[in-house]
C-alpha positions as CSV (number, residue, x, y, z in Angstrom):
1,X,158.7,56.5,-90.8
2,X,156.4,53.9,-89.3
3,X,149.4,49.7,-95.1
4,X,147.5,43.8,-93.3
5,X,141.0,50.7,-102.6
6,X,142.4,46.9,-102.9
7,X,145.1,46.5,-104.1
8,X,145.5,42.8,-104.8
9,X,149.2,40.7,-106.2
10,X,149.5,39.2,-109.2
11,X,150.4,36.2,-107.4
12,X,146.6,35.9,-106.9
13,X,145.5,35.7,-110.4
14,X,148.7,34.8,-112.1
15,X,151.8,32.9,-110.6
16,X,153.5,36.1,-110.7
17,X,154.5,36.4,-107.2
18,X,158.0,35.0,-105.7
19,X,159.1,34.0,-102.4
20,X,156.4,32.6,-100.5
21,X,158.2,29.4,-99.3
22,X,156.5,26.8,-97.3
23,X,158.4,24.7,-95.5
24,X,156.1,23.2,-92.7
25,X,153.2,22.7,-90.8
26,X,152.6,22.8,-87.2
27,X,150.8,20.1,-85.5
28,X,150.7,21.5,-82.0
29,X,148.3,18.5,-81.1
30,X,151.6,16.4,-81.6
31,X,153.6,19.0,-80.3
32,X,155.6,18.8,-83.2
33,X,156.1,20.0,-87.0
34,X,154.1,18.0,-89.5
35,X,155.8,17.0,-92.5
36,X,156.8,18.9,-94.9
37,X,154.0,20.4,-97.3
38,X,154.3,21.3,-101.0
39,X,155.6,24.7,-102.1
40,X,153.0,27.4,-102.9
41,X,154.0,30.9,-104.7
42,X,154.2,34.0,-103.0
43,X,150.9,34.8,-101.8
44,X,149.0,38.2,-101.3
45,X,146.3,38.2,-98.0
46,X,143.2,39.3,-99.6
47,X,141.0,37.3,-101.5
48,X,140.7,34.9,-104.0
49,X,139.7,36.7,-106.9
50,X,140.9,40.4,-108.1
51,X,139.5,43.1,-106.5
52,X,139.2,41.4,-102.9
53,X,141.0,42.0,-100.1
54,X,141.4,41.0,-96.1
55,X,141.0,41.8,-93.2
56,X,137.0,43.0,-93.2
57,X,135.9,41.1,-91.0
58,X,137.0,38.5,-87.6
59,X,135.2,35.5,-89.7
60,X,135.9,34.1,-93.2
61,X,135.7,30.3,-94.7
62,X,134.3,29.4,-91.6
63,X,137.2,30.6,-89.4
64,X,136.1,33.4,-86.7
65,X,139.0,35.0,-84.8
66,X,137.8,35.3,-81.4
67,X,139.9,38.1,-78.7
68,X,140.3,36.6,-75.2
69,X,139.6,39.9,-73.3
70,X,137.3,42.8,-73.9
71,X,138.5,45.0,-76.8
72,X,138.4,48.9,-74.8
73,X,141.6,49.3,-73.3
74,X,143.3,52.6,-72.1
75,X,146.1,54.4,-74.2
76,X,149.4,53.7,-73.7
77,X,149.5,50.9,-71.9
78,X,150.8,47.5,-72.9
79,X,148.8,44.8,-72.1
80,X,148.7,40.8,-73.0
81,X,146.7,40.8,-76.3
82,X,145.1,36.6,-76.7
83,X,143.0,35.1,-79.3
84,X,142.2,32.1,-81.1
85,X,141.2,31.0,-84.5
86,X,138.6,28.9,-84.4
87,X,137.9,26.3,-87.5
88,X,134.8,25.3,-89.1
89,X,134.7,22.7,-86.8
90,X,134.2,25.1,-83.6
91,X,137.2,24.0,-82.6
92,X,141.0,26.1,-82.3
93,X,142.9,25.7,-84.8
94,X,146.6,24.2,-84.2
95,X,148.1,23.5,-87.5
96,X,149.6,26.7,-89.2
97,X,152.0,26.8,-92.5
98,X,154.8,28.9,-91.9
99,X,154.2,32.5,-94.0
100,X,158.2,34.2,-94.4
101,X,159.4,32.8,-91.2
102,X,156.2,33.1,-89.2
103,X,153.2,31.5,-88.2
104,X,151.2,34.9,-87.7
105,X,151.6,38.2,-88.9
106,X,149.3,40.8,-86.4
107,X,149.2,44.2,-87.5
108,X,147.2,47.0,-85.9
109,X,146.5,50.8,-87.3
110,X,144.7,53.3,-86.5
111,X,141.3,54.0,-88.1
112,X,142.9,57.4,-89.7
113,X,146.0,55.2,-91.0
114,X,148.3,56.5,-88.4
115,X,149.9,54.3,-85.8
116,X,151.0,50.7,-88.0
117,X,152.7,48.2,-86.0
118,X,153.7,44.6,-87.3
119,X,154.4,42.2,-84.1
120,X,154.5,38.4,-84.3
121,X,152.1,36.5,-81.6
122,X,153.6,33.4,-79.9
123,X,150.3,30.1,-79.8
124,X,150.0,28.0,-76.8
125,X,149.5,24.4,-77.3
126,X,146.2,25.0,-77.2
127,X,146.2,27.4,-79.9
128,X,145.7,30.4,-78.5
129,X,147.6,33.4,-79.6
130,X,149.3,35.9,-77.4
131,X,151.5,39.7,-78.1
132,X,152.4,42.4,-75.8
133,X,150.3,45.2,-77.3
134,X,150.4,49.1,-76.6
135,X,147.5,51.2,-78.5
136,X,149.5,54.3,-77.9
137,X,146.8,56.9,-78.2
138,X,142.7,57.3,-78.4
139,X,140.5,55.9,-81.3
140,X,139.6,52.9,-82.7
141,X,142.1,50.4,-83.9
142,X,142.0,47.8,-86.4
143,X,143.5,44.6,-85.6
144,X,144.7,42.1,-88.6
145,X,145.6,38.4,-87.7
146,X,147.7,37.5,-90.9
147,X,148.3,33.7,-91.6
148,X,147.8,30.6,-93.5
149,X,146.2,27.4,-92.4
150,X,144.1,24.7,-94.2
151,X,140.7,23.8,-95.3
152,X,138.8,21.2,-94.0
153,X,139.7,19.3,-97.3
154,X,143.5,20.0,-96.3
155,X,144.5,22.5,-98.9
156,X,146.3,25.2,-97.5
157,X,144.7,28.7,-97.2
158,X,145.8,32.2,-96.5
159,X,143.2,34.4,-94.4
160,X,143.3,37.9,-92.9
161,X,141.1,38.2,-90.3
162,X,140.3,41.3,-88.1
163,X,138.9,42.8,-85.6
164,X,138.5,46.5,-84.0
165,X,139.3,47.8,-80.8
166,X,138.6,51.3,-79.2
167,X,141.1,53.0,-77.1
168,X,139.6,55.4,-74.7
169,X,139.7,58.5,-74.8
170,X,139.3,62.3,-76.5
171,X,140.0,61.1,-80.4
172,X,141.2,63.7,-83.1
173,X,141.9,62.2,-86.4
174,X,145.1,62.7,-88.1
175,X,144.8,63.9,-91.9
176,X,146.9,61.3,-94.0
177,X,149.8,62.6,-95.1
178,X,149.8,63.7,-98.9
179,X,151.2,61.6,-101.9
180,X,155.0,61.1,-102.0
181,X,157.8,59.3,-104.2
182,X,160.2,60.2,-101.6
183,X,160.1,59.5,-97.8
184,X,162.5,59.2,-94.4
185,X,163.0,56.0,-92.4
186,X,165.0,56.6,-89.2
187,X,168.6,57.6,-91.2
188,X,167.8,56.3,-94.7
189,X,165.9,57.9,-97.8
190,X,163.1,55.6,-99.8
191,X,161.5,56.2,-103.0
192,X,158.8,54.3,-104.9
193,X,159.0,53.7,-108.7
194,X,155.9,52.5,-110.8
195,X,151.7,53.2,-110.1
196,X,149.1,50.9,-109.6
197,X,147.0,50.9,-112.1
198,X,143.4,49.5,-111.9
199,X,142.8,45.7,-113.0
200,X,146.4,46.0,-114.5
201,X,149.4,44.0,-112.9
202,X,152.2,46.9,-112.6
203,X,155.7,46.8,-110.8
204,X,156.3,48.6,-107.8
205,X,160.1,48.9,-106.9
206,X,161.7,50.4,-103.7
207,X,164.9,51.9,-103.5
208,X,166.9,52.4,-99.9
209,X,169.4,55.6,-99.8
210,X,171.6,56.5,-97.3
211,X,173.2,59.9,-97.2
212,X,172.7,59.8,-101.1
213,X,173.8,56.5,-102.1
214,X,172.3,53.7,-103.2
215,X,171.9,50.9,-100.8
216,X,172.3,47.8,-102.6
217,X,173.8,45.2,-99.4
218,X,169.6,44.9,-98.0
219,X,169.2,41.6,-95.6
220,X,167.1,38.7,-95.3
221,X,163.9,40.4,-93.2
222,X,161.4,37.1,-92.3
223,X,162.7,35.5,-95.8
224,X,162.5,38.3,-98.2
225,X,164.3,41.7,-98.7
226,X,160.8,43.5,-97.9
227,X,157.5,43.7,-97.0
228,X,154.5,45.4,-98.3
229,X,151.4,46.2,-96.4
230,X,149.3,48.1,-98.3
231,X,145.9,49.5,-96.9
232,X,142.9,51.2,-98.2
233,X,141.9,54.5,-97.1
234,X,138.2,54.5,-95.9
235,X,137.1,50.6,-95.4
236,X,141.2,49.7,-94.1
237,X,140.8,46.6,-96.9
238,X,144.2,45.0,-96.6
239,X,147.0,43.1,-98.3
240,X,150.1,42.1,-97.2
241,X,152.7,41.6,-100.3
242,X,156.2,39.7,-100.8
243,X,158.6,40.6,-103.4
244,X,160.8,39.0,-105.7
245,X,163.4,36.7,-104.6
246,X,166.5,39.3,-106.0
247,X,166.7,42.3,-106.0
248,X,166.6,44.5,-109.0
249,X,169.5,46.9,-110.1
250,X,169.5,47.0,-106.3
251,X,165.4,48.0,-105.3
252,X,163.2,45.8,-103.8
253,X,160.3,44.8,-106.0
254,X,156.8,43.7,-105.8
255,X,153.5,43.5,-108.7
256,X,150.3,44.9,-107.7
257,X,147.0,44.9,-109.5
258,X,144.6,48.2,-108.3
259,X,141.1,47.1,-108.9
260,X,139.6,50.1,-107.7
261,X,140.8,53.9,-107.3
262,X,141.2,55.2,-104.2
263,X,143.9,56.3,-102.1
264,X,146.4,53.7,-100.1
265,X,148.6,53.5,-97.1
266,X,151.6,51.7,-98.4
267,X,153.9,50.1,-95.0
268,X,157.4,48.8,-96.7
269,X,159.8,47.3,-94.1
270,X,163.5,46.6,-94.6
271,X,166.6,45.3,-92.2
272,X,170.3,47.1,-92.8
273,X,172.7,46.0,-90.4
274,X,170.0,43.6,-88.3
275,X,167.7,46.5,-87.5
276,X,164.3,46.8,-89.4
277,X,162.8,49.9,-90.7
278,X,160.1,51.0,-92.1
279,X,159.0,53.9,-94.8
280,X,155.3,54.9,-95.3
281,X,154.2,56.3,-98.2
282,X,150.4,57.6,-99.6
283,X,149.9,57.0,-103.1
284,X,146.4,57.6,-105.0
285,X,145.6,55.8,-107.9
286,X,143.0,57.8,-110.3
């Protein structure tokens, strides 16, 4: 199967988190890596505080993410997708710390939580962003730009900024599919151990199967052995989640903190034998 109610990581109130390595900055004005910056834990794009999440809004700590081209585009056809970031200052912003192998994470969904896709823009030297994007079918689509960058005081920060776009079109939401601990991903079975629970940092552990057995030999996907996208059904508040560094008795797991009920998209991606997959699951948390 093919998330950036909050759910928010523990690595955002407690250094709980593992994985999040940072290795360097990029100075595109130099057109060269800055030195290297201190190691930060494993972060969760969302907020600050429990109970906040990303990806609300294209502006946030006086960034704006600013799209290049109109944002109605017809189904099913890929076209070049370019932004910026633009700073407090007014000005794009350049210097980016790597976040698991990447500058920027971009994520788009559906409004009715069908659709997820998890691409990696390329920046010019002049900090614009550009992907190949196809919207496959009508509706309106929520655009995450997923990445960390620094303040104007130079401590680094990790924003999720978004945007909508509408793909024309006769639109017929999809119902979300119902609560599962046990879903398909191309050839391979997943299940999900543990619940969020409200205010309370829980463990949530994934386990791969295939044809029955355990699969315990999971590879290095962007510098972890998953990611977690995990998105709110009704406001598409988002959060994007590392896990620990090993594995456990062979799943892949992550802490979450639930600060509200609600019902959640939950996006958990994987690589087996150098392709990735991914297996979507609903859970509601009372």
């Amino acid at each position: 199967m093919v998330l950036k109610g909050p759910l928010v990581a523990a690595g955002l109130v407690a250094a709980l988190l593992l994985g999040f390595g940072i290795a360097r900055a990029t100075d595109s004005a130099a057109g060269r890596p800055a030195p290297a910056t201190t190691a930060i834990p494993s972060h969760s794009h969302g907020g600050g505080a429990i109970g906040d999440l990303g990806g609300f809004s294209l502006s946030a700590a006086g960034f704006t993410l600013v799209p290049a081209q109109p944002l109605t585009v017809p189904p099913d056809a890929q076209q070049q997708f370019a932004f910026k970031i633009l700073g407090p200052d007014g000005k794009p912003v350049t210097r980016y710390v790597p976040n698991h192998d990447k500058l920027m994470h971009f994520m788009a969904i559906k409004h009715d939580l069908s659709g997820f896709q998890h691409l990696h823009p390329t920046m010019a030297a002049d900090g614009t962003w550009s992907i190949p994007l196809t919207l496959p079918t009508p509706g309106i689509w929520r655009l995450y730009t997923d990445f960390v960058t620094f303040d104007p005081t130079g401590q680094q920060l990790p924003l999720t900024l978004a945007v909508d776009a509408t793909v024309a079109g006769s639109y017929a939401p999809l119902a979300v599919p119902p609560p599962s601990r046990t879903v398909e991903a191309d050839t391979f079975t997943v299940t999900l151990e543990g619940t969020p629970q409200v205010n309370a940092t829980q463990p949530l552990s994934l386990r791969v199967f295939a044809s029955g057995a355990p699969v315990t030999d999971l590879e290095h996907y962007l510098g972890a052995y998953g990611h977690l996208v995990v998105i709110r059904d009704g406001d598409l508040g988002y959060l994007h989640v590392h896990p620990d560094d090993r594995l456990a008795g062979g799943a892949v797991k992550f802490w979450l903190s639930a600060p509200s009920p609600g019902r959640y998209r939950m996006f958990f991606e994987f690589q087996k034998s150098g392709t990735v997959h991914r297996a979507e699951f609903t859970v509601d948390i009372p």
